[in-house]
C-alpha positions as CSV (number, residue, x, y, z in Angstrom):
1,X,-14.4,-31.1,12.5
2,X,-15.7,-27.7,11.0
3,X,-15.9,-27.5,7.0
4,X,-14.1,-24.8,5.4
5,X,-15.3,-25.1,2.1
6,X,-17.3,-22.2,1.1
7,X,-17.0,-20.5,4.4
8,X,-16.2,-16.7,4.2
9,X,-12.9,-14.8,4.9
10,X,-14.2,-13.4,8.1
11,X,-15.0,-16.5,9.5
12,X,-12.3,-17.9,8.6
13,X,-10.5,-15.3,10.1
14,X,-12.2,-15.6,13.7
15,X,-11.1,-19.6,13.1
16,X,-7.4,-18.8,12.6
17,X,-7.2,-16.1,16.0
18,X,-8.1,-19.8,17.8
19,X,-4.9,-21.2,16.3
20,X,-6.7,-23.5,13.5
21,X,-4.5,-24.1,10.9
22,X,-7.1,-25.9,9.1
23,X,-8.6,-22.5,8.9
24,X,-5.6,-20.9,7.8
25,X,-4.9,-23.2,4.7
26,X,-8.6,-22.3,3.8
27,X,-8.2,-18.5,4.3
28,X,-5.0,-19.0,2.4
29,X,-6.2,-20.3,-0.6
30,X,-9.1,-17.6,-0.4
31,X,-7.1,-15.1,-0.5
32,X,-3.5,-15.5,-1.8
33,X,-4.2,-14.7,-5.1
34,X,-5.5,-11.6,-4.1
35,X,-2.8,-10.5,-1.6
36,X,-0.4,-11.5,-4.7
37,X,-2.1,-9.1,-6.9
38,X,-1.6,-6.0,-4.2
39,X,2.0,-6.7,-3.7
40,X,2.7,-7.3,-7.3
41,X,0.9,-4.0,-8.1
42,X,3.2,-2.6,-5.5
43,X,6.3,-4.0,-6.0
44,X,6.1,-4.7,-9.7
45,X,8.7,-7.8,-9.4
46,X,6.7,-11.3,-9.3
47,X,9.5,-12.6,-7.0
48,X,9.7,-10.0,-4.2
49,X,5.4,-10.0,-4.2
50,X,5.8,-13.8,-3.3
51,X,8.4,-12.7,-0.3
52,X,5.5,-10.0,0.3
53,X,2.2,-12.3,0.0
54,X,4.4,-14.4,2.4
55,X,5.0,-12.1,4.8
56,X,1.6,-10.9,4.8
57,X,0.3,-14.3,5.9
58,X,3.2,-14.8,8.6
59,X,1.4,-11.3,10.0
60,X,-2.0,-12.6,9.7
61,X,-1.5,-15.9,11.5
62,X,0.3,-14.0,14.2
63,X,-1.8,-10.6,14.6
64,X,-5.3,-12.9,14.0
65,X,-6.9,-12.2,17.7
66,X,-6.6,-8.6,17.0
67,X,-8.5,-8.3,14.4
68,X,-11.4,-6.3,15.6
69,X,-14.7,-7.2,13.1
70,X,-16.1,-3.9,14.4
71,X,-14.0,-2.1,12.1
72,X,-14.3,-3.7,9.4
73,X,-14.0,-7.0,6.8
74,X,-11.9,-9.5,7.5
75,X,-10.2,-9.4,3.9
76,X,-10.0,-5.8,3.9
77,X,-7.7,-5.8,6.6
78,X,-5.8,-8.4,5.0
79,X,-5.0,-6.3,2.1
80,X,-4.4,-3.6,4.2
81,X,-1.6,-5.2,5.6
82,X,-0.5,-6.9,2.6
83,X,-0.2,-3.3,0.8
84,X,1.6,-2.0,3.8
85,X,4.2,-4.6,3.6
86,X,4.3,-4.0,0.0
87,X,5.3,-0.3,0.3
88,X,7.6,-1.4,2.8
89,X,9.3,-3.6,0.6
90,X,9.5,-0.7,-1.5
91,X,10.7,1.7,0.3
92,X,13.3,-1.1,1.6
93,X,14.3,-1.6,-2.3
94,X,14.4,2.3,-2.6
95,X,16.7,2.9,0.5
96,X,19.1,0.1,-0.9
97,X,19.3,1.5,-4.3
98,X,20.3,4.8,-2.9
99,X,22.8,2.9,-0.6
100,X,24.4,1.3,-3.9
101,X,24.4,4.8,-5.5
102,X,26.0,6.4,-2.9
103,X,28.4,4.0,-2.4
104,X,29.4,3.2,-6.5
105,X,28.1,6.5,-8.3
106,X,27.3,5.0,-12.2
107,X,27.5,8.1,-13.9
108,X,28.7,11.7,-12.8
109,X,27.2,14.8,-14.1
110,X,29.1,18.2,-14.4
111,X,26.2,19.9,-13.3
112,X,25.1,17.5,-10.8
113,X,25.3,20.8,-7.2
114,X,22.7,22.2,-9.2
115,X,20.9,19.4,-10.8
116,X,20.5,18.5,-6.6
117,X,19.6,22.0,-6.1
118,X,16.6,21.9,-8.4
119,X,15.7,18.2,-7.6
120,X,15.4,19.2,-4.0
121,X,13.3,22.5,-5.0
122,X,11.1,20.6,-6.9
123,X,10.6,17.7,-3.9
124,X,10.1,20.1,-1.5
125,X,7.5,21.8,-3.0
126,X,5.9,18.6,-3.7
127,X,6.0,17.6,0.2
128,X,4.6,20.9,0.9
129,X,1.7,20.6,-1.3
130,X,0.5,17.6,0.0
131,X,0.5,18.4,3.3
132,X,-2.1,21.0,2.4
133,X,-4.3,17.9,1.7
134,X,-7.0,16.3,4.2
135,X,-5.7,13.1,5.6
136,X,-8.6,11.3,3.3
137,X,-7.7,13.6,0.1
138,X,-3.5,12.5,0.8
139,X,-4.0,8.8,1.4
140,X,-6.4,8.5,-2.1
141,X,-3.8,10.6,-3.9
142,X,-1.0,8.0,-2.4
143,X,-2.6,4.5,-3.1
144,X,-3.9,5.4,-7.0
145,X,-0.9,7.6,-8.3
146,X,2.1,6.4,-6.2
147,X,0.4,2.5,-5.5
148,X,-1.1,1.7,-8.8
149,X,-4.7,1.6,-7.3
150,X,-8.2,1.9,-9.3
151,X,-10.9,4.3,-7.6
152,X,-12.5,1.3,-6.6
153,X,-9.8,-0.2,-4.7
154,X,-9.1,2.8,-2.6
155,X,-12.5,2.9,-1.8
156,X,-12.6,-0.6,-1.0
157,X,-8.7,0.0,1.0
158,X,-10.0,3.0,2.7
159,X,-13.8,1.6,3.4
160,X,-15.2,4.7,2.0
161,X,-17.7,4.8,-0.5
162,X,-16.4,5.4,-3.9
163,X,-18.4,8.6,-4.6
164,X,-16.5,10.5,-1.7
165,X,-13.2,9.0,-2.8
166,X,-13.6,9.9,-6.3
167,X,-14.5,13.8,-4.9
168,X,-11.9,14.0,-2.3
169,X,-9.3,12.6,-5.0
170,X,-10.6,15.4,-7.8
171,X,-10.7,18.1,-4.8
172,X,-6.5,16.8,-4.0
173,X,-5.7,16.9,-7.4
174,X,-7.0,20.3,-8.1
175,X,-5.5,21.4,-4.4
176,X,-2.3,20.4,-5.5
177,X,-1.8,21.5,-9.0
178,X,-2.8,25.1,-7.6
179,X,0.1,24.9,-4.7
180,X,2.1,23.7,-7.4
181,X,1.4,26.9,-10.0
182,X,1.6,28.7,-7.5
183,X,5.5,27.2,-6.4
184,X,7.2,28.1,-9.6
């Protein structure tokens, strides 16, 4: 029987996409506390990043064998899918909060037609602008001002070194302040 003490999340990785569950409870415990720290980055509530770390790992146990290693790290792709189901978890949180709005308004506002009115200006100008961004410059700008995420860890996310990501980030930011001047 193989040790997994010390081995490394790849793998580990390559062990689990041959149904070792041995393997798993290693990768598990070399990793959880790092796929907790994306979701609860994400999501903010400790409670609903358990649900998401959990989720993540259902994922990885069934999606191991297509992992490609050509692409990249093992625990890179882990995080990768543990921050997508952390935005969806979000977004899933969102969608029922407008649901509950909708459905039992808290306050009402006498101005509220054009209170929507600007609201929706001011978001579609927002979507506009970023679609002027490179794919590279957009996803930066989402994972460290809508996610949380340091420089690092989008470079690290996006397996880009963190020169470019730092430029492309300064070269979004300056692309979308000038759409947005230029919008009002």
């Amino acid at each position: 029987m193989p040790s997994h003490e010390g081995a490394d999340v790849d793998l580990l990785l390559q062990q689990v996409s041959r149904g070792d569950s041995k393997a798993f409870d290693a990768l598990y415990d070399e990793v959880s506390s790092s796929v907790y720290g994306v979701a609860r980055r994400v999501v903010r509530d400790p409670s609903r990043a358990e649900d998401v770390t959990q989720e993540t790992f259902l994922e990885v146990w069934r999606k191991a064998a297509r992992f490609d290693a050509d692409k990249g790290r093992a625990k890179t792709w882990i995080m990768t899918i543990a921050h997508r189901r952390a935005v969806d978890a979000v977004r899933r949180s969102e969608s029922q909060k407008r649901q509950d709005t909708y459905t039992a308004p808290d306050e009402v506002s006498h101005d509220e037609p054009a209170d929507a009115v600007i609201e929706a200006e001011e978001h579609g100008a927002v979507r506009e602008c970023l679609e002027t961004l490179t794919d590279l410059q957009l996803e930066s700008v989402r994972l460290a001002y809508f996610n949380g995420y340091t420089y690092g860890e989008v470079a690290t996310l996006l397996e880009k070194p963190l020169p470019t990501i730092k430029t492309r980030m300064r070269d979004g930011l300056i692309r979308l302040r000038d759409c947005l001047e230029g919008a009002r």
